[in-house]
C-alpha positions as a Markdown table, in Angstrom:
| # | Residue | x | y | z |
|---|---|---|---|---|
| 1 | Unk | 112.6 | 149.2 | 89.5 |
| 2 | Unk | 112.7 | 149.3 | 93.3 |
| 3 | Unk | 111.5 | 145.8 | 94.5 |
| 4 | Unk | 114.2 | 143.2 | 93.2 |
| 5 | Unk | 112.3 | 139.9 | 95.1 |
| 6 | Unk | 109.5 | 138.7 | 97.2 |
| 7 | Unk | 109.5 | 135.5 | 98.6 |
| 8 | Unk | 106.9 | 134.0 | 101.0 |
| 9 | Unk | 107.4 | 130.3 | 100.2 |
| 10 | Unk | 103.8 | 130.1 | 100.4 |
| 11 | Unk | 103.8 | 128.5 | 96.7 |
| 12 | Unk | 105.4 | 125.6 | 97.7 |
| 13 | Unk | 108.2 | 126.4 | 95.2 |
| 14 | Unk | 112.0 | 127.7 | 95.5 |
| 15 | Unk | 112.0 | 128.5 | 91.7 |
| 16 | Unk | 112.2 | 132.1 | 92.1 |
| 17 | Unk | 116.1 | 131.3 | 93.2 |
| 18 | Unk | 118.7 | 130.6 | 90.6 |
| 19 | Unk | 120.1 | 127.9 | 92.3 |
| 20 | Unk | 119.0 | 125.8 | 95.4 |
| 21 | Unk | 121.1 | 123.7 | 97.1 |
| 22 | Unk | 119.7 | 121.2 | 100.3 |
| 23 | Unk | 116.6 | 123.1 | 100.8 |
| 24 | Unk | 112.8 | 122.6 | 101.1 |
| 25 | Unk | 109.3 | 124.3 | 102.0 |
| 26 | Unk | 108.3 | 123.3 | 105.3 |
| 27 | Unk | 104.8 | 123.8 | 107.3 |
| 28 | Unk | 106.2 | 127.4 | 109.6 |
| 29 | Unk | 104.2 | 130.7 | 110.3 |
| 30 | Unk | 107.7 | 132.5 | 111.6 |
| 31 | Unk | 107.1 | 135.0 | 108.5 |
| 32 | Unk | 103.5 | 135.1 | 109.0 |
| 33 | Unk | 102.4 | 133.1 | 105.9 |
| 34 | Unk | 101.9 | 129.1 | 106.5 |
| 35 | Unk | 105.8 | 128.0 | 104.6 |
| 36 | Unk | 109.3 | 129.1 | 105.2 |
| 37 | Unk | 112.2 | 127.3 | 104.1 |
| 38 | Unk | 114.2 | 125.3 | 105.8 |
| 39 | Unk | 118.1 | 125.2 | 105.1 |
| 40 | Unk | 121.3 | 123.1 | 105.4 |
| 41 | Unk | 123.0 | 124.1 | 102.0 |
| 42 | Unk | 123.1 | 127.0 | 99.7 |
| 43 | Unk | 120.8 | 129.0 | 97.9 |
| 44 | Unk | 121.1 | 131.9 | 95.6 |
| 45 | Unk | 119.5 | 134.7 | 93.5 |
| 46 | Unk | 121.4 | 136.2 | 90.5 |
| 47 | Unk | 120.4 | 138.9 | 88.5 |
| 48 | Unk | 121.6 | 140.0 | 85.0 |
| 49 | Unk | 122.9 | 143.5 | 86.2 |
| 50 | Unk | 123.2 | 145.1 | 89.5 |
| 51 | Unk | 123.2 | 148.6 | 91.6 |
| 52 | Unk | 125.8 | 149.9 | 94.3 |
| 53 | Unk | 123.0 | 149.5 | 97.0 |
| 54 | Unk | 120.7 | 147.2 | 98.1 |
| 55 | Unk | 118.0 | 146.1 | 101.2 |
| 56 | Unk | 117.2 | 143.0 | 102.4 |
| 57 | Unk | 114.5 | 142.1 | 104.9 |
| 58 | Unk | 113.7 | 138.7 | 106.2 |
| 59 | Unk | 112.6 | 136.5 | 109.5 |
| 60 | Unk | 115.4 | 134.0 | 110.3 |
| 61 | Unk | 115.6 | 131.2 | 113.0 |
| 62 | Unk | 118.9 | 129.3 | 113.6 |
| 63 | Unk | 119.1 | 125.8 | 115.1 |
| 64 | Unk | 122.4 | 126.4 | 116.8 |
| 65 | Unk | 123.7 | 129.9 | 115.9 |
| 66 | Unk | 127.1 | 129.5 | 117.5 |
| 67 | Unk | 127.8 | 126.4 | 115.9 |
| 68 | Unk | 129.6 | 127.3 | 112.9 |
| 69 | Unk | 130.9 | 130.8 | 111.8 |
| 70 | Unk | 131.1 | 130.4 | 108.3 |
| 71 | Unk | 127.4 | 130.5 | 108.1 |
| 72 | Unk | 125.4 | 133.4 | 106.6 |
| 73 | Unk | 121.8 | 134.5 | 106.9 |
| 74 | Unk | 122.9 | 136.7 | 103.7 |
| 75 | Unk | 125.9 | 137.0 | 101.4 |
| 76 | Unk | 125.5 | 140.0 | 98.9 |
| 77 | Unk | 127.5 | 138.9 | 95.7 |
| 78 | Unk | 128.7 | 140.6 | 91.9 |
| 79 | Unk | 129.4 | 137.9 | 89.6 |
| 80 | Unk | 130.1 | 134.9 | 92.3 |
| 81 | Unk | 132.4 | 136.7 | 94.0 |
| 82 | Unk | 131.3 | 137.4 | 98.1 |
| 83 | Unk | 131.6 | 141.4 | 99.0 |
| 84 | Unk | 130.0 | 141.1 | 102.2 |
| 85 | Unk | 128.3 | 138.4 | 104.4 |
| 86 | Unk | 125.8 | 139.0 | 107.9 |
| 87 | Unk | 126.3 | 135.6 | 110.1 |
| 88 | Unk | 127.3 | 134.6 | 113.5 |
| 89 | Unk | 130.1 | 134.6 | 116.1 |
| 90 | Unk | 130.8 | 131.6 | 118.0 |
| 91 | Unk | 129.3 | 133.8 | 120.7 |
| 92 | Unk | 125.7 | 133.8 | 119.1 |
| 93 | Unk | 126.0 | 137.2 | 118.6 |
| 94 | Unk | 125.4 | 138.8 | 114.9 |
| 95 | Unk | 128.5 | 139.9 | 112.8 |
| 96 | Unk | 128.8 | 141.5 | 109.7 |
| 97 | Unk | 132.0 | 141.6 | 107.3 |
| 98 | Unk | 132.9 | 142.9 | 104.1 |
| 99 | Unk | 134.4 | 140.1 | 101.9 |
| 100 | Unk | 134.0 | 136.8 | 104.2 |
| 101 | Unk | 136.0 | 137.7 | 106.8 |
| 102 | Unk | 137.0 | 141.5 | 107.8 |
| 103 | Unk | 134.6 | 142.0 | 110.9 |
| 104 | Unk | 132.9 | 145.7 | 110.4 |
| 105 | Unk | 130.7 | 145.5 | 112.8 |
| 106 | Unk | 128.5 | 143.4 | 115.8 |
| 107 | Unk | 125.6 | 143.1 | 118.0 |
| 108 | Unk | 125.7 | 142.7 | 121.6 |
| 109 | Unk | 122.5 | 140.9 | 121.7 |
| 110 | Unk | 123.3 | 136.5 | 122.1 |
| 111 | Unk | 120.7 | 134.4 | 120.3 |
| 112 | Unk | 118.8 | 131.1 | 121.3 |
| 113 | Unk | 118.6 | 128.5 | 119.7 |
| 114 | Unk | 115.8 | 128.1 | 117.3 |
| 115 | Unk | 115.0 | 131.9 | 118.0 |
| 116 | Unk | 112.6 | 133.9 | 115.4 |
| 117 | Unk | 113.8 | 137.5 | 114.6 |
| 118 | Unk | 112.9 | 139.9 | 112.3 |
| 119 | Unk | 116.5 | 141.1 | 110.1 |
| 120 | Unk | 117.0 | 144.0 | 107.9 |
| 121 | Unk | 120.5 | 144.8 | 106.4 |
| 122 | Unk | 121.4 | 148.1 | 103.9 |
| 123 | Unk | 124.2 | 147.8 | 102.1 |
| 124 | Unk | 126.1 | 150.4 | 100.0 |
| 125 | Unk | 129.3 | 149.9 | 98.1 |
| 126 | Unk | 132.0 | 152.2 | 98.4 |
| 127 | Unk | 135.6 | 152.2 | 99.2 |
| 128 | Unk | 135.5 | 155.2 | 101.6 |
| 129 | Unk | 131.6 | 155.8 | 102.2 |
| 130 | Unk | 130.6 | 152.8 | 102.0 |
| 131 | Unk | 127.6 | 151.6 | 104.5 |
| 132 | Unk | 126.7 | 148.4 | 105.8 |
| 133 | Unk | 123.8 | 148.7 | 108.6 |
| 134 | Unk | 121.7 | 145.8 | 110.5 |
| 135 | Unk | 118.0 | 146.6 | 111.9 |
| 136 | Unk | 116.7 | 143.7 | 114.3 |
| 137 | Unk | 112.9 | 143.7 | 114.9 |
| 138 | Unk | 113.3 | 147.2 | 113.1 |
| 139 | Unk | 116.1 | 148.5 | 115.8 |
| 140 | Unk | 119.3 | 149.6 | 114.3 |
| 141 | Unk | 122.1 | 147.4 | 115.8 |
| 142 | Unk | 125.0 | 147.8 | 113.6 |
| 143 | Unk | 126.0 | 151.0 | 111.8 |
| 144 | Unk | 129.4 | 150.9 | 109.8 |
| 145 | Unk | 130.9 | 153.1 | 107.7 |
| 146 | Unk | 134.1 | 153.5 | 105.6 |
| 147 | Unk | 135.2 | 150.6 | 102.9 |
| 148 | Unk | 132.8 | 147.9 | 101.9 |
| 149 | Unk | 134.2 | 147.4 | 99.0 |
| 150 | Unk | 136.7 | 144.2 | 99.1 |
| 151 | Unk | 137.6 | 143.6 | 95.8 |
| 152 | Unk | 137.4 | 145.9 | 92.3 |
| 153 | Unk | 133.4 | 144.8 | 92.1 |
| 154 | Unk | 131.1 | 147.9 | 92.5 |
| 155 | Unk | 127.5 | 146.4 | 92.3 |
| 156 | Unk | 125.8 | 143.8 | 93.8 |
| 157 | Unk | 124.3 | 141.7 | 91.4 |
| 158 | Unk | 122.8 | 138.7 | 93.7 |
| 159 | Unk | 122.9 | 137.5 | 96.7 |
| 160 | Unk | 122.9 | 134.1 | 98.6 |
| 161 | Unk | 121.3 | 132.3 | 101.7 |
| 162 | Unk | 124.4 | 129.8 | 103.2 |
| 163 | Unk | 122.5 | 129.1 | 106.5 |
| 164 | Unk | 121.0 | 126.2 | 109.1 |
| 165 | Unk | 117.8 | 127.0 | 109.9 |
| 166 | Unk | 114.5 | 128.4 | 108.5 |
| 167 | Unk | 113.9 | 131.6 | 106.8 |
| 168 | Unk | 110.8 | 133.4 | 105.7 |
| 169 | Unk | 109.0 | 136.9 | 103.9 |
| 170 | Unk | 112.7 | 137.4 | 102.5 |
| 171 | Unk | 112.5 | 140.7 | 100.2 |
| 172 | Unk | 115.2 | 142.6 | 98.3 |
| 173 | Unk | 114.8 | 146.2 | 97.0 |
| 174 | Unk | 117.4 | 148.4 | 95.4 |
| 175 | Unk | 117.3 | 152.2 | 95.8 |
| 176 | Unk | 115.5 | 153.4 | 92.4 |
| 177 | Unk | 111.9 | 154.6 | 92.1 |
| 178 | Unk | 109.4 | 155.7 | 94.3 |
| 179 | Unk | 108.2 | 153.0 | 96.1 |
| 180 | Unk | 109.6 | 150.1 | 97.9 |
| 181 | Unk | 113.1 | 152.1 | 97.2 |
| 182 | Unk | 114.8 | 151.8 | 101.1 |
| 183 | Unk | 113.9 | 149.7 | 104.1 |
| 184 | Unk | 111.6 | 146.9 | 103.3 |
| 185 | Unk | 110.1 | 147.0 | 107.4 |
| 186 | Unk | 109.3 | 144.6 | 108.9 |
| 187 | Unk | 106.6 | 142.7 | 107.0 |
| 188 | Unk | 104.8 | 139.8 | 107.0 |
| 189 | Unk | 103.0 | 137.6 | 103.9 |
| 190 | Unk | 99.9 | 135.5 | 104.1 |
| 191 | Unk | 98.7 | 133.7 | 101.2 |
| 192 | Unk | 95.8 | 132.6 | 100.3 |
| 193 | Unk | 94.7 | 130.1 | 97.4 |
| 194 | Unk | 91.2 | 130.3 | 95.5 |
| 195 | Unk | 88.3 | 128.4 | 96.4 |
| 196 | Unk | 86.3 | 129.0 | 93.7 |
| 197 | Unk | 86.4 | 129.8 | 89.5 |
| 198 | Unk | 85.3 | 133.2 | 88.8 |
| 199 | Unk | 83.1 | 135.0 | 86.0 |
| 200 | Unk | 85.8 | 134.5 | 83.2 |
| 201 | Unk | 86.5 | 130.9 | 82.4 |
| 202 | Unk | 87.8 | 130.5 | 78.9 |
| 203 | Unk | 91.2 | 128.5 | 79.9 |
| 204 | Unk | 91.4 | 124.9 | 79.2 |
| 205 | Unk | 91.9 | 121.8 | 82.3 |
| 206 | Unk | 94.7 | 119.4 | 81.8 |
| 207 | Unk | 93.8 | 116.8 | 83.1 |
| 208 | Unk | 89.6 | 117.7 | 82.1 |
| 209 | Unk | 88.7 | 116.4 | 85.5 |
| 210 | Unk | 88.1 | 118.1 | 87.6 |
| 211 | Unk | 86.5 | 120.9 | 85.3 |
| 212 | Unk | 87.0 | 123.8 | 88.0 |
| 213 | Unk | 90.4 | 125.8 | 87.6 |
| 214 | Unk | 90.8 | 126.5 | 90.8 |
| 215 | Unk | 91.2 | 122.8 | 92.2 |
| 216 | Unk | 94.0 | 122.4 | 89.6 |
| 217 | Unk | 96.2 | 125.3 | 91.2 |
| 218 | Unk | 94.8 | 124.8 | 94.8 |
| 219 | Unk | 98.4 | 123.4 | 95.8 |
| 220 | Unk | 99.0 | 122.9 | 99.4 |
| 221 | Unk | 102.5 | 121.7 | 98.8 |
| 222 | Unk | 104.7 | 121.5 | 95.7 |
| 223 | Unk | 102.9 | 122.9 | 92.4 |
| 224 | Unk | 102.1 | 119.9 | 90.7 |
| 225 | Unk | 102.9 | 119.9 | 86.7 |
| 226 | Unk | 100.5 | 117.4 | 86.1 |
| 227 | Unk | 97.5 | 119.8 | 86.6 |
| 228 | Unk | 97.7 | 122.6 | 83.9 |
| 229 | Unk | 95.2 | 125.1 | 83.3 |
| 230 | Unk | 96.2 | 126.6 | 79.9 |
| 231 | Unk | 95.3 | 128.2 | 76.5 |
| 232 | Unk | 96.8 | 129.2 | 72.8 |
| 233 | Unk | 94.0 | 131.4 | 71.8 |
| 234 | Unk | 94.6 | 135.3 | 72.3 |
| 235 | Unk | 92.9 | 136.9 | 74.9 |
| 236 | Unk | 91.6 | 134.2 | 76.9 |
| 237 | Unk | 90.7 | 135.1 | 80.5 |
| 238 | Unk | 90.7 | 133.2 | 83.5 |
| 239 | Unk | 89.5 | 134.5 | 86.6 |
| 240 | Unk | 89.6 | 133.4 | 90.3 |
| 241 | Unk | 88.0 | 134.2 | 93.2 |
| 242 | Unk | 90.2 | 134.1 | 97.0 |
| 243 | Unk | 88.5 | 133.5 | 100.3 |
| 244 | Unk | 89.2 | 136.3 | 103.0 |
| 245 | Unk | 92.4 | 136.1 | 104.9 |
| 246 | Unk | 91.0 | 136.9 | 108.0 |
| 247 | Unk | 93.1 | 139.5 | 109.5 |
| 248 | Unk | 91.7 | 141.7 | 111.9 |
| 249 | Unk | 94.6 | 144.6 | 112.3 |
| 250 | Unk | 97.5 | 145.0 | 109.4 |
| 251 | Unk | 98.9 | 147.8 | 107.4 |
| 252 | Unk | 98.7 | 146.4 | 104.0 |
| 253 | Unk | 102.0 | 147.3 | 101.7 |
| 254 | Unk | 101.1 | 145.4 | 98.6 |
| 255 | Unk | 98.6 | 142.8 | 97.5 |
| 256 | Unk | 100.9 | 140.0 | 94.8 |
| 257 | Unk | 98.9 | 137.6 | 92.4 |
| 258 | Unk | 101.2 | 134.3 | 92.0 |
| 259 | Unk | 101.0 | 132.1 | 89.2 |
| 260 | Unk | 102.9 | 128.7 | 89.0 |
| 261 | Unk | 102.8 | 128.5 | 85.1 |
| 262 | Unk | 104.4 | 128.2 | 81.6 |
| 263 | Unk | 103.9 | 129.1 | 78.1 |
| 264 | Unk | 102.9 | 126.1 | 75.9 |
| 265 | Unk | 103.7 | 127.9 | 72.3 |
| 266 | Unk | 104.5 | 131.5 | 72.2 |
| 267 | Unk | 103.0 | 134.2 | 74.2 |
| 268 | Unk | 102.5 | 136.5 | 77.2 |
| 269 | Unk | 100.6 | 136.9 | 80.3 |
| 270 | Unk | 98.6 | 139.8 | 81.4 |
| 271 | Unk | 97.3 | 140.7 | 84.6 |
| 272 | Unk | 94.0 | 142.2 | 86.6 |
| 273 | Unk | 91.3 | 142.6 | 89.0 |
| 274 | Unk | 87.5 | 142.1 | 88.5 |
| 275 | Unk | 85.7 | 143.7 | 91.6 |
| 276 | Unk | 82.2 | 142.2 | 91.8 |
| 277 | Unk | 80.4 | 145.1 | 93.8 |
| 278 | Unk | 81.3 | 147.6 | 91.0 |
| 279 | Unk | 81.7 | 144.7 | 87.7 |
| 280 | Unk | 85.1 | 147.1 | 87.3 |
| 281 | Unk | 87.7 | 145.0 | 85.0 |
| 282 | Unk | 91.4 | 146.3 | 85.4 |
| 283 | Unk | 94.3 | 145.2 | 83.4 |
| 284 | Unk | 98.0 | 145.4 | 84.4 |
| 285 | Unk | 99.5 | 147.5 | 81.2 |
| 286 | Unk | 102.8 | 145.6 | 81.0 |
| 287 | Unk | 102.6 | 141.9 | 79.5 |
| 288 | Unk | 104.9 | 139.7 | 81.5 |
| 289 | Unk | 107.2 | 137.8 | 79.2 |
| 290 | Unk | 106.1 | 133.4 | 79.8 |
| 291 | Unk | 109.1 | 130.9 | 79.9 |
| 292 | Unk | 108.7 | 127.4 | 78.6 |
| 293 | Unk | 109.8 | 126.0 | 82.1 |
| 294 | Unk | 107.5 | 125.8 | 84.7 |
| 295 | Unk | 108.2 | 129.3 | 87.1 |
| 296 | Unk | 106.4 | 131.4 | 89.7 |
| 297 | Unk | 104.9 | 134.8 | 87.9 |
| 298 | Unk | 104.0 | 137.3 | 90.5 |
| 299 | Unk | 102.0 | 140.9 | 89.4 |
| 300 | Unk | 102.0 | 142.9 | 92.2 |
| 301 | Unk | 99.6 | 145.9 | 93.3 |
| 302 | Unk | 101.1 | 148.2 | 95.6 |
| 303 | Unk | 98.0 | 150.3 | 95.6 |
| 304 | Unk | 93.8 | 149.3 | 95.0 |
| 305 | Unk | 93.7 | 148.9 | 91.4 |
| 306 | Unk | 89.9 | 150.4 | 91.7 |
| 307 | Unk | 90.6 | 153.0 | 93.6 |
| 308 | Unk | 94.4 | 154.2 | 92.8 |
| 309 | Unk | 94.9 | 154.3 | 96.6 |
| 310 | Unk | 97.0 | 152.5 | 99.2 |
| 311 | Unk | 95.3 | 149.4 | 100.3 |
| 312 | Unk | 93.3 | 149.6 | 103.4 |
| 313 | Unk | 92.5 | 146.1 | 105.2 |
| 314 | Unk | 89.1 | 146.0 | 104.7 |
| 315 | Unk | 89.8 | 145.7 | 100.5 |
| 316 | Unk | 93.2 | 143.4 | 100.7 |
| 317 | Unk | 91.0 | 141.0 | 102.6 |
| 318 | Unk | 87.5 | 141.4 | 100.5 |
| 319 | Unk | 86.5 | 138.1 | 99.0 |
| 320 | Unk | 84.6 | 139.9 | 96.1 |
| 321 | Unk | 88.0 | 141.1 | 94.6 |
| 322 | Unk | 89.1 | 138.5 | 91.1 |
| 323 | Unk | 92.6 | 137.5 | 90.0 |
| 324 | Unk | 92.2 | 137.6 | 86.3 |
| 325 | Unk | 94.9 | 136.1 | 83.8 |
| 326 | Unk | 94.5 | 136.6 | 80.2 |
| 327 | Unk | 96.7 | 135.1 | 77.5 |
| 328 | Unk | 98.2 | 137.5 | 74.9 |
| 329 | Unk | 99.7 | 134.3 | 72.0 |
């Protein structure tokens, strides 16, 4: 695995954190999508193990970035326990520390209030090589070192948002595979939800009006549990179509599918992609694994599904591409 989280709040939803803590989705285009959240409290993402190095990306606005030192765009964490934070100095300048509070490094640069920028941070754990670096706007502005390791903790297994302001297109990656293995960039996320069924419609309406699908999981705020499109018979397909996005220049990175949803019995979820020019079905070949609880399932194509290629515009924005869900019970 290389990609750890993506996160464009454009869901409406903060369930892809463990824990949230005085936070909300709020109407923002600062990560290029139409959410961010907005922050006064805590929020964190745990995962059940963890690797020696990590990368973060995210956009990040402060309301007063001087005001208070303890706060942190990002604390990488193993088991609770803080190895490393990214914040301000009461100078509005960015610091970074191992632990909470041995400085390893700054940036010259003094923020504004309210000010959008672009934040990448590499961190490796070591007590002698050790590296902790800080792109802004994809410019390297801090470059440490020596001993990031605070405590006996090797790994980083999660990391936490402590931080007043609004944050947006946060993404994680660890250093294993192929792709998505290093830097994340500097990217932006645009959702879009469907506006129409498509050709497969086997899955049942809860409530059965309105009949469409899509209308149930067109959500322009917080998914709403009360509209369920479901099924308990195996191999059920459900298929959506998406308007076009309308962007006119982008490198496209990945294309993500995102599901608010829940198993009702037993069961699984598999993924894919009807083009309608070519009538070409695709399935994912990994089930993803349903919870009972309500949760955000993303199945993510890092290359065209029909064509095995990087994604060029001109497909990631075509409105004759379907998101397909079938139901393995």
């Amino acid at each position: 695995m290389a990609r750890l989280f993506t996160e464009s709040f454009d869901m409406g939803s903060l369930d892809q954190y463990t824990s949230v803590n005085t936070a909300s989705i709020v109407s923002s285009s600062i990560g290029g999508g139409d959410f961010a959240m907005t922050s006064g409290g805590s929020q964190e993402k745990v995962y059940g193990s963890g690797e020696d190095e990590q990368f973060y990306g995210f956009y990040a606005s402060s309301q007063n970035p001087g005001a208070d030192s303890s706060h942190s765009f990002l604390r990488w964490r193993n088991a609770g326990t803080v190895l490393g934070r990214l914040g301000f100095n009461g100078s509005k300048q960015l610091v970074a520390y191992t632990g909470l509070s041995t400085l390893v490094g700054s940036d010259s640069y003094v923020w504004a209030d309210n000010e959008t920028r672009h934040i990448q941070v590499r961190v490796k754990i070591h007590d002698t090589t050790g590296i902790i670096q800080v792109k802004i706007d994809d410019v390297l502005v801090i470059d440490f070192t020596g001993d990031t390791k605070p405590g006996s903790e090797t790994v980083i297994d999660g990391f936490q948002h402590v931080h007043l302001g609004l944050m947006a297109s946060v993404v994680n990656n660890n250093n294993f595979g192929t792709k998505d293995n290093s830097w994340p960039g500097v990217l932006r996320m645009r959702g879009r939800t469907p506006d129409e069924d498509g050709f497969f419609n086997d899955f049942d309406r809860d409530p059965a009006s309105p009949t469409t699908a899509y209308t149930h999981l067109d959500e322009s705020a917080s998914p709403d549990t009360a509209d369920i499109v479901s099924t308990d018979v195996n191999l059920d397909v459900q298929s959506l179509r998406f308007p076009s996005h309308g962007l006119i220049r982008s490198d496209v990175k990945a294309v993500n599918y995102l599901y608010y949803m829940r198993k009702i019995a037993s069961g699984q979820a598999v993924h894919g992609t009807r083009k309608i020019a070519t009538e070409a079905n695709i399935f994912d070949a990994a089930p993803i694994n349903l919870s009972t609880s309500f949760r955000t399932e993303r199945f993510r194509y890092t290359e065209n599904p029909h064509t095995a290629l990087p994604w060029v515009l001109e497909d990631a924005q075509d409105d004759r591409f379907e998101s397909m869900i079938q139901a393995l019970v």
